[in-house]
LUMMAR-569698 format. One line per 8 residues: number of its first residue (from 0); for each residue x negated, y negated, z negated of N, C-alpha, C. Coordinates in steps of 0.001 Angstrom, whole numbers, plus 524288, in hexadecimal, padded with zeros to 5 digits. Layout:
NUM> X/Y/Z/X/Y/Z/X/Y/Z ~ ...;
This chain:
0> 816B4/4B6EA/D27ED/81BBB/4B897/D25C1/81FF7/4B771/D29B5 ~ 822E2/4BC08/D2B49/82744/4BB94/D2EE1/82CBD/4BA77/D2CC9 ~ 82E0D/4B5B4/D2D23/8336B/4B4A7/D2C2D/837EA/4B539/D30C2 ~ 83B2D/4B95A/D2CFD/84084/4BB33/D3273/84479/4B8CB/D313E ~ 8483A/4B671/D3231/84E50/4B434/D31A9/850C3/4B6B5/D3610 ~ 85399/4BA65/D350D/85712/4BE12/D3863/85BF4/4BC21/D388A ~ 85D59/4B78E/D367A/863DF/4B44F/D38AF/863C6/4B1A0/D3CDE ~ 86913/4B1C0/D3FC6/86A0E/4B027/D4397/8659C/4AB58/D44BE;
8> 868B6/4A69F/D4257/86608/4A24F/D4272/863CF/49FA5/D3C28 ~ 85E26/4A217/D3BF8/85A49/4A0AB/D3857/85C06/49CAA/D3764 ~ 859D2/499F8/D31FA/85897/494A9/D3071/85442/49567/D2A6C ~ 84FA7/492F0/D2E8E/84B2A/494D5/D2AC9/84BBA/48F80/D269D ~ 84CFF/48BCC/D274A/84CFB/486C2/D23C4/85234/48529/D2156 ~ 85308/488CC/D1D9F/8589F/489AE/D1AE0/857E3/484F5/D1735 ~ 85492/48306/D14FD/8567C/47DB0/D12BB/8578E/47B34/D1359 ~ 85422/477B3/D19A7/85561/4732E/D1D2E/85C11/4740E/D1DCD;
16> 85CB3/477C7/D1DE5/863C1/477ED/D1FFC/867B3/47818/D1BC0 ~ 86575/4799B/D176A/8698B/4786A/D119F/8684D/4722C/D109E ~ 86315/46EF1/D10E3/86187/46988/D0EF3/865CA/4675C/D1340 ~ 86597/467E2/D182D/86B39/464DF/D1BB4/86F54/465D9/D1AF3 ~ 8703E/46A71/D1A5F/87682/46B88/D1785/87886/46876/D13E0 ~ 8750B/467B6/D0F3A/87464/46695/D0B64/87611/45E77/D0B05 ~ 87214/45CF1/D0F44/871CF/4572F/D10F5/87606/4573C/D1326 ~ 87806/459FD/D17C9/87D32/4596C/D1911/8835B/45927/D1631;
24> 88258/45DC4/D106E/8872F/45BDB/D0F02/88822/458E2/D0A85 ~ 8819C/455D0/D0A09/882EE/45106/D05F9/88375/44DAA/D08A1 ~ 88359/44BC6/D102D/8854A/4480E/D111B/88B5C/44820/D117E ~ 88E1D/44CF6/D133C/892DC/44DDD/D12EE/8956E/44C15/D0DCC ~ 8923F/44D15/D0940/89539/44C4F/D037F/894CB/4468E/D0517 ~ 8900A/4445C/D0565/89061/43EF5/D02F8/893C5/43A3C/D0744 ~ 89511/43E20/D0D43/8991A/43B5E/D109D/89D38/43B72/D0E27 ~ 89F93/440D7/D0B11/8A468/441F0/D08EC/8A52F/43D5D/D0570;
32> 8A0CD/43E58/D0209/8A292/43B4A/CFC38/8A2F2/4334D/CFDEA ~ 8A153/432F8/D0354/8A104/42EC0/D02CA/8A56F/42C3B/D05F7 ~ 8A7B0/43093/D09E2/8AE22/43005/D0A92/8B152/42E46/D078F ~ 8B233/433EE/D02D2/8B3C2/43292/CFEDE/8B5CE/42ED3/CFB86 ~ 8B0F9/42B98/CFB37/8AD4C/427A1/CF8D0/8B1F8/422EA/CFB73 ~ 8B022/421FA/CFFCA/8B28E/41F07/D047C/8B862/41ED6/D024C ~ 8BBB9/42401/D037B/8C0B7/4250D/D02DE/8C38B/421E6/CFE9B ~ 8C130/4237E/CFA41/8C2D8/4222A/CF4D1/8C2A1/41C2C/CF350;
40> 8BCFF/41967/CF5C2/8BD17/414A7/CF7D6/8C165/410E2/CFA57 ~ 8C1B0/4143B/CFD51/8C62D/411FE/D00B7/8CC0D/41232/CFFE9 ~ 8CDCF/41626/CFD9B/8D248/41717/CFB15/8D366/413B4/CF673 ~ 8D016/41333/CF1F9/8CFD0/40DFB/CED5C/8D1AD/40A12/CF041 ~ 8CE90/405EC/CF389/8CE45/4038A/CF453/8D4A4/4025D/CF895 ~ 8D607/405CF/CFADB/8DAC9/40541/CFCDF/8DF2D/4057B/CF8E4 ~ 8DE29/4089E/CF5ED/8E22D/409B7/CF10C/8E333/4025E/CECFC ~ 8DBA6/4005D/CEC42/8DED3/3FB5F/CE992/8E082/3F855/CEDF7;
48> 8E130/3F4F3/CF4B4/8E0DF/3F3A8/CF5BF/8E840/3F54D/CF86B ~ 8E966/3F862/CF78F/8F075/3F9E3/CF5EF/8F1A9/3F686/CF137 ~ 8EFD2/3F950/CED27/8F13E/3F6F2/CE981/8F03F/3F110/CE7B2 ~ 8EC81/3EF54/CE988/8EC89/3E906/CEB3D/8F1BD/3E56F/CEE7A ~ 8EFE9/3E857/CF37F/8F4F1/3E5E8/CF707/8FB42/3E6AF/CF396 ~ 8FC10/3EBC6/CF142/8FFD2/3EB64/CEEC7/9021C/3E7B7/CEA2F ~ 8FC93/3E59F/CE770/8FDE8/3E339/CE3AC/8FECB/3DD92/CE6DD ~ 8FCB6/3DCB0/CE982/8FBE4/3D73C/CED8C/9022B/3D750/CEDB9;
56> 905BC/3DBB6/CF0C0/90A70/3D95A/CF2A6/90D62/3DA67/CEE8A ~ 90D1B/3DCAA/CE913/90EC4/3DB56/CE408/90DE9/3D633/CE36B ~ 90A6E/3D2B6/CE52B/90ACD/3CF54/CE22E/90D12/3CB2D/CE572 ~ 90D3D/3CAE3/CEABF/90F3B/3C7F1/CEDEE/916C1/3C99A/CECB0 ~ 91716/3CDE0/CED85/91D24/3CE80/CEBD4/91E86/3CA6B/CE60D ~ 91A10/3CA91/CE1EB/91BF0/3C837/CDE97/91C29/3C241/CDF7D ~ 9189F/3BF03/CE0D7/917B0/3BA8C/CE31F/91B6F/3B863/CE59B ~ 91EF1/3BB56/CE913/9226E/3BA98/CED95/928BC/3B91A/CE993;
64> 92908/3BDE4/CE7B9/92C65/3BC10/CE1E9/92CC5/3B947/CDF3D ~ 927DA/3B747/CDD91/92673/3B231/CDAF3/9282E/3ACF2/CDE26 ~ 925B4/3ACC6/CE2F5/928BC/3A894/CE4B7/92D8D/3A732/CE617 ~ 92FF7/3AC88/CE82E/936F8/3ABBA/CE889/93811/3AA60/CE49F ~ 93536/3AC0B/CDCEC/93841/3A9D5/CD94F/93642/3A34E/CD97A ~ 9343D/3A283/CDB5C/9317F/39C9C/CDA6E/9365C/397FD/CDE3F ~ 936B0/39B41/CE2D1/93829/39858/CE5ED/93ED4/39852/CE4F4 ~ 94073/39B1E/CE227/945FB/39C8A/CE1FC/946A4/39909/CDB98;
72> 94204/397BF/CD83B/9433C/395BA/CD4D4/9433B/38E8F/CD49E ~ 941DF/38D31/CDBE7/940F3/38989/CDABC/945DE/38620/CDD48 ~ 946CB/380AF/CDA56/94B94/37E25/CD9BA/94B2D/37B36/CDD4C ~ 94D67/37CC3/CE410/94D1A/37644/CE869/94E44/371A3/CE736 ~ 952A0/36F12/CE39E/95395/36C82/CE1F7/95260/36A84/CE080 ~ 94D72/36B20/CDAB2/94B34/36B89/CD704/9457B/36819/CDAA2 ~ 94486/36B77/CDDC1/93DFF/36978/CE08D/9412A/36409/CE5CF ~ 94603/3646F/CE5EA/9483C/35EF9/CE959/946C2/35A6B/CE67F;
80> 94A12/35BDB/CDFF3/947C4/35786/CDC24/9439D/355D0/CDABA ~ 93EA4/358B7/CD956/93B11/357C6/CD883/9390D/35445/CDE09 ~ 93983/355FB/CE393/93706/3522C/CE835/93940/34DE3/CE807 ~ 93EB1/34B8B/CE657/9419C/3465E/CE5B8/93F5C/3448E/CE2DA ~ 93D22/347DE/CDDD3/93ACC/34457/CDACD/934E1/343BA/CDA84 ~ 93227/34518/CDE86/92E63/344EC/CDF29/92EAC/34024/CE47D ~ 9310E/33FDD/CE6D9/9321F/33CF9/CEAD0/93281/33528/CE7FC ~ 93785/337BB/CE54C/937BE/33283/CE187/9333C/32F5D/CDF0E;
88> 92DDD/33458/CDCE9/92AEA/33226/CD95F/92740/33029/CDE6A ~ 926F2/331C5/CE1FB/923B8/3301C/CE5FD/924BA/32AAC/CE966 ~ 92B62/32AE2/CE796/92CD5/323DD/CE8EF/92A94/31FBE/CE52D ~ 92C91/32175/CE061/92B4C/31EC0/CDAD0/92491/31D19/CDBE6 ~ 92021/32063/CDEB5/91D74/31E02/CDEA5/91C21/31B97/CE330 ~ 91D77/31D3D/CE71C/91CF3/3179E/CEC20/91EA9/31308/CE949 ~ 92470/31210/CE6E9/92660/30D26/CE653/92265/30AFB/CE259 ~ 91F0D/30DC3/CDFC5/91C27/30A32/CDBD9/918F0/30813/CE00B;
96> 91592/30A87/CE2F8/91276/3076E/CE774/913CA/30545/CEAEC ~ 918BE/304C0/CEC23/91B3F/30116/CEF79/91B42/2FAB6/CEEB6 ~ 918B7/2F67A/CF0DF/91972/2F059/CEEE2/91B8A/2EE1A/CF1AC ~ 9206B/2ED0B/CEDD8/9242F/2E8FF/CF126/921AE/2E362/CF1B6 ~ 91DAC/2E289/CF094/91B7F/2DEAB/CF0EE/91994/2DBC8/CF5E4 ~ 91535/2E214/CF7D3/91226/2E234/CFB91/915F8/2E2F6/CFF16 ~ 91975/2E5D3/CFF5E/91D3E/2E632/D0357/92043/2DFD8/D0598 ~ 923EB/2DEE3/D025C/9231D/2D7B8/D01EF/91FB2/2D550/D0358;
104> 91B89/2D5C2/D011D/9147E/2D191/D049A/91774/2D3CC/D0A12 ~ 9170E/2D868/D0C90/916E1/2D90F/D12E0/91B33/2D59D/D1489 ~ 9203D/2D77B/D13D7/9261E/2D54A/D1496/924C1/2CCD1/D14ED ~ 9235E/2CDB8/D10A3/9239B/2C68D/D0F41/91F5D/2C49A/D1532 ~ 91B08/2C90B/D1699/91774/2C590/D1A63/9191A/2C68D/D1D5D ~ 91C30/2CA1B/D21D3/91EAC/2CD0A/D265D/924CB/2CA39/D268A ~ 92648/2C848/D2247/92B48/2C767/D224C/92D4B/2C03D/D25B3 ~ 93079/2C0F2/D2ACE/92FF3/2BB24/D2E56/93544/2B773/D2B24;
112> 93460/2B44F/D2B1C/936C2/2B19F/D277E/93C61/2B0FC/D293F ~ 94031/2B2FA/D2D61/94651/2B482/D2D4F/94692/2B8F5/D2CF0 ~ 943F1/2BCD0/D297B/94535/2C192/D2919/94491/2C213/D2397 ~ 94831/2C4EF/D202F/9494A/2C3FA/D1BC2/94A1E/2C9F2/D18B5 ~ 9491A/2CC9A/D15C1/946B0/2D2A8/D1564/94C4E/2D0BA/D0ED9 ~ 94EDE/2D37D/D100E/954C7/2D592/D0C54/9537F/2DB83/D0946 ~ 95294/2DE82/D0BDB/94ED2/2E373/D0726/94BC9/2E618/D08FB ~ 94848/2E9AF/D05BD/944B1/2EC0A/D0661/9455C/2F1BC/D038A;
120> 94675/2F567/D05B5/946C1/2FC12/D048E/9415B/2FD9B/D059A ~ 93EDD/3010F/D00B0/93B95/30377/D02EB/93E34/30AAA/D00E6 ~ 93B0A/30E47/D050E/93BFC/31369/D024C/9379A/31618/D0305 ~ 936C6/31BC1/D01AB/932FC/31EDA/D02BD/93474/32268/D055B ~ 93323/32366/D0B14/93562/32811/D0DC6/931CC/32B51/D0C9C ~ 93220/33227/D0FAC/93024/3371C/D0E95/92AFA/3376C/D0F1D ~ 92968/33422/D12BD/923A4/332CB/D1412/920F9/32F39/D0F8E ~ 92337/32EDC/D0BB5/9201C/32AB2/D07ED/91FA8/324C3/D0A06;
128> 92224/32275/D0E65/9200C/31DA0/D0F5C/926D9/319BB/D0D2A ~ 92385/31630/D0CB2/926F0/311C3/D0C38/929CC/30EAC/D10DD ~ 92FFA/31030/D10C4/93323/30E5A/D13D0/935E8/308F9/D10E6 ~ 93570/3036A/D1630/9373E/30138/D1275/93C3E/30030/D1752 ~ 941F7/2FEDC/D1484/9447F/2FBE8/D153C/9472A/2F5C4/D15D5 ~ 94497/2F42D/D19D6/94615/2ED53/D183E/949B8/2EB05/D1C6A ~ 94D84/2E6A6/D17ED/952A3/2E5C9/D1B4D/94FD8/2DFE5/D1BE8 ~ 9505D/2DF5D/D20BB/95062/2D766/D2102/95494/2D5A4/D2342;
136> 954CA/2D114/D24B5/9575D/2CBBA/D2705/953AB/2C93F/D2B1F ~ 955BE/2C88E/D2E3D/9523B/2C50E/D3114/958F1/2C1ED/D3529 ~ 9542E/2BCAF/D35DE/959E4/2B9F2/D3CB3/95972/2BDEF/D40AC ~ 953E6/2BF03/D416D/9543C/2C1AD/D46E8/951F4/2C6C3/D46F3 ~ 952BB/2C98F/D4BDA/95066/2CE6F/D4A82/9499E/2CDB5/D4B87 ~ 94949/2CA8E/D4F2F/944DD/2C8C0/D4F5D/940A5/2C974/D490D ~ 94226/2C457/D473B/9403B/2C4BB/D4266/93EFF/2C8BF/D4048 ~ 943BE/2CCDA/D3F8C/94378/2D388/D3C20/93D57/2D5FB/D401A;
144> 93DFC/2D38C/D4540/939EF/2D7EE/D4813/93473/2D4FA/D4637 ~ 932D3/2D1BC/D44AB/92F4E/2CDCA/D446B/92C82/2CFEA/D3DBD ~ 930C5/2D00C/D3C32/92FD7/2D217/D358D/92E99/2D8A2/D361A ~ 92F5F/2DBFE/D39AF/92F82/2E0C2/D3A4E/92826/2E21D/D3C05 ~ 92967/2DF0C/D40A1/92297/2DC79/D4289/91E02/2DBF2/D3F5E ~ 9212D/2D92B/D3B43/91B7E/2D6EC/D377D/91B66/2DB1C/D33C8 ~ 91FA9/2DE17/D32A3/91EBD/2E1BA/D2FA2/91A94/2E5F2/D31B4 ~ 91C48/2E6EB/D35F4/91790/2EB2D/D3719/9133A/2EA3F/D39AC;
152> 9121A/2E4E0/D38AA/90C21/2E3D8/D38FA/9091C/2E3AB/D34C8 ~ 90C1D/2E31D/D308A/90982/2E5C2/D2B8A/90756/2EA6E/D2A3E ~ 90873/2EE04/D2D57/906EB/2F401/D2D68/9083D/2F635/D2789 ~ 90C52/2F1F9/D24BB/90E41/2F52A/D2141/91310/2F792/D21E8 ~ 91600/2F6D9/D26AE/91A00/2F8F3/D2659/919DF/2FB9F/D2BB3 ~ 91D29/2FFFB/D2C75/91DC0/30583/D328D/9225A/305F0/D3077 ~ 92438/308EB/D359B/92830/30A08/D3892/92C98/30608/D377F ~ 92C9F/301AC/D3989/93027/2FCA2/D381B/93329/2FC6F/D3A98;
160> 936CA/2FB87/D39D7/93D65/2FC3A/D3DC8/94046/2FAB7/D3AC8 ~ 9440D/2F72C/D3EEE/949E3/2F61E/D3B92/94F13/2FAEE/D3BE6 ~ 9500E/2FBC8/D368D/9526D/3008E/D35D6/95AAC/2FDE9/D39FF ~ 9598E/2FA63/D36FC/95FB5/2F8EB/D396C/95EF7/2F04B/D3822 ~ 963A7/2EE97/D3CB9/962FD/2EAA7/D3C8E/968B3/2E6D6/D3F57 ~ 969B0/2E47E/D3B2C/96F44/2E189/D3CC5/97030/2DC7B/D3BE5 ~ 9736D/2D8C5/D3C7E/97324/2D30C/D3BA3/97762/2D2A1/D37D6 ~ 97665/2D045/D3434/97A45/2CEB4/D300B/97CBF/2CA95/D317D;
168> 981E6/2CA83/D2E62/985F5/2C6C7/D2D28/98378/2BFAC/D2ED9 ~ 97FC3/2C06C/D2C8D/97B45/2B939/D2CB6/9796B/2B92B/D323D ~ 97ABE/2BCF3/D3525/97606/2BD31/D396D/97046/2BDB5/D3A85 ~ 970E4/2C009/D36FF/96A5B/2C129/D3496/96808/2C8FD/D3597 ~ 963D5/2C9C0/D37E4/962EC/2CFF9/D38BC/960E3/2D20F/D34D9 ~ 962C8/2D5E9/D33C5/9621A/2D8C3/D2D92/9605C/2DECA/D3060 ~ 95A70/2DEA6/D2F05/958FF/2E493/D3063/955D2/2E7FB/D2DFD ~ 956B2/2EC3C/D2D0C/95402/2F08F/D286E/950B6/2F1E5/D2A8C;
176> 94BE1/2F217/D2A66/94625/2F2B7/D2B67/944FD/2F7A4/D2829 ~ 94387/2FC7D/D2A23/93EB0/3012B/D2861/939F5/300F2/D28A9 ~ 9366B/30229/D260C/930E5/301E8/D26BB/92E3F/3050B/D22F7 ~ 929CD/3066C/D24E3/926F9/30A8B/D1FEB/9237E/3058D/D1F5E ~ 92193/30546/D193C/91EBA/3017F/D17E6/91A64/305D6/D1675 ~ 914A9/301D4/D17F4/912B3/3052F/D15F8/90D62/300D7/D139D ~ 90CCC/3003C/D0CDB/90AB4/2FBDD/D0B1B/90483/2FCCC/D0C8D ~ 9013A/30202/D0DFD/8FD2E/2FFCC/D0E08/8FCAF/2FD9E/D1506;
184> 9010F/2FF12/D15DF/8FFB9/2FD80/D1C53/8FD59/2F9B4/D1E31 ~ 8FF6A/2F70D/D1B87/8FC2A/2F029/D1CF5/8FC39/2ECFE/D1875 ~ 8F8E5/2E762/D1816/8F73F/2E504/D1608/8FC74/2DF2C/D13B6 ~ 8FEE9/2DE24/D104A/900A2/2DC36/D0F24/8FDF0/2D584/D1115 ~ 8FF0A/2D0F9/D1349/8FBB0/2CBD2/D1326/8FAEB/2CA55/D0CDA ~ 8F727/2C8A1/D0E3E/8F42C/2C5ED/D08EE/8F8B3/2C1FA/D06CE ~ 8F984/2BEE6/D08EE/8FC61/2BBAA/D0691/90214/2BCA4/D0681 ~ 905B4/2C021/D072F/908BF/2C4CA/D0622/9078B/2C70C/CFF36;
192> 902B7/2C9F6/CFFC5/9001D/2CC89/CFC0F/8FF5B/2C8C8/CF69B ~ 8FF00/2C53F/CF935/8FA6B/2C1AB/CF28F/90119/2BE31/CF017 ~ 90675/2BEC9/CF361/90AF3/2BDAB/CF2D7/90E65/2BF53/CF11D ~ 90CF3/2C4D3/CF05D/91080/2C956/CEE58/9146C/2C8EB/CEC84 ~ 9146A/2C940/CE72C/91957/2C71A/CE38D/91CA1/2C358/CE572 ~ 91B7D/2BFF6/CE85F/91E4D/2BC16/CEA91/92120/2BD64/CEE99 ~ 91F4F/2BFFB/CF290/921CE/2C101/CF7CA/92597/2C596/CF76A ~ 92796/2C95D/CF568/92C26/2CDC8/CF5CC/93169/2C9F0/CF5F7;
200> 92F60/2C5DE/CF2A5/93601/2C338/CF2C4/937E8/2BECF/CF83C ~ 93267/2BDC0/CF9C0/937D7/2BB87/CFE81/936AB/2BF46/D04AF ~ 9329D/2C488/D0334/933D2/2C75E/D0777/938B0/2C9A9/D08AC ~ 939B2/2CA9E/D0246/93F6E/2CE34/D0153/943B6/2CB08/D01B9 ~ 94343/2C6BB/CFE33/9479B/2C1DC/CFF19/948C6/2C06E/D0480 ~ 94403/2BFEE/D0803/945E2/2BF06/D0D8D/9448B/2B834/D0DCC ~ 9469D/2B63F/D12F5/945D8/2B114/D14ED/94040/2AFA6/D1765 ~ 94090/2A9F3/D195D/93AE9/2A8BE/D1A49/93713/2A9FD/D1590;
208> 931A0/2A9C4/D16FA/92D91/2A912/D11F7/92B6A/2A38C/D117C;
């Protein structure tokens, strides 16, 4: 049997070429649809991520408001008082732990017998430590330096210096002593210690012991 195809250019296997056609434009669809796909993806996702950031600086605008009202409602004055009096309650309790006792034990054992201790200031500076103020008597200056000496071999007392110093009317040197006390610094003497009650009065009173 003679088969003729009289067109230009035959094509004896007309299916093979519709089945590729065919494969070809379901990969085209399913590239399309998955563009698409992609697109719509991507657009959502930009769309909440606006509307996120937007609500974000909604809410920072509100926040920002909030604190100008906070800060505009608050009374300088008002928070001065409260630190005075927080300051105060923080003296109130040093002075409960403060012992004029133990302080005295040191004074009464350090103290040379022509040097004679007229008062004793203590305060609390900004640093929390205990500043004390003490006025003596002594004949000589000698003496004042001798009593200054023994004080700070106790290692309870720093930065020791005489604040000011002059001779009275009697002829006698009268000089105001600074010092940070500091009670656990050092060790009070035993026999100072086991004397207690007894000794504030003629450290403070003054004279020989």
């Amino acid at each position: 049997m003679i088969r003729t195809n009289l067109s230009t250019r035959p094509f004896y296997n007309v299916a093979a070429v519709r089945l590729w056609l065919a494969v070809g434009s379901g990969l085209v669809l399913a590239a399309t649809a998955f563009n698409v796909a992609q697109v719509l993806r991507y657009s959502n996702t930009n769309t909440e991520l606006v509307t996120r950031a937007s609500n974000d600086e909604a809410r920072a605008a509100t926040l920002r408001t909030s604190a100008q009202a906070l800060r505009a409602s608050v009374d300088a004055a008002q928070v001065d008082l409260v630190s005075v009096d927080a300051r105060q309650a923080n003296d109130l309790i040093d002075r409960r732990t403060f012992s004029w006792t133990d302080l005295f034990n040191r004074f009464e054992h350090t103290l040379p017998d022509d040097v004679r201790i007229t008062s004793v200031h203590p305060v609390i500076d900004k640093d929390r430590r205990i500043v004390l103020t003490v006025s003596v008597l002594a004949k000589t200056v000698d003496d004042i330096n001798r009593f200054m000496e023994s004080l700070d071999e106790t290692a309870s007392f720093a930065d020791l210096h005489s604040r000011q110093e002059h001779t009275t009317e009697d002829g006698l040197i009268e000089s105001v002593l600074e010092m940070v006390y500091k009670p656990r610094g050092g060790t009070a003497p035993a026999a100072a210690t086991a004397a207690a009650p007894q000794a504030a009065a003629p450290a403070q009173g003054g004279g020989a012991r």
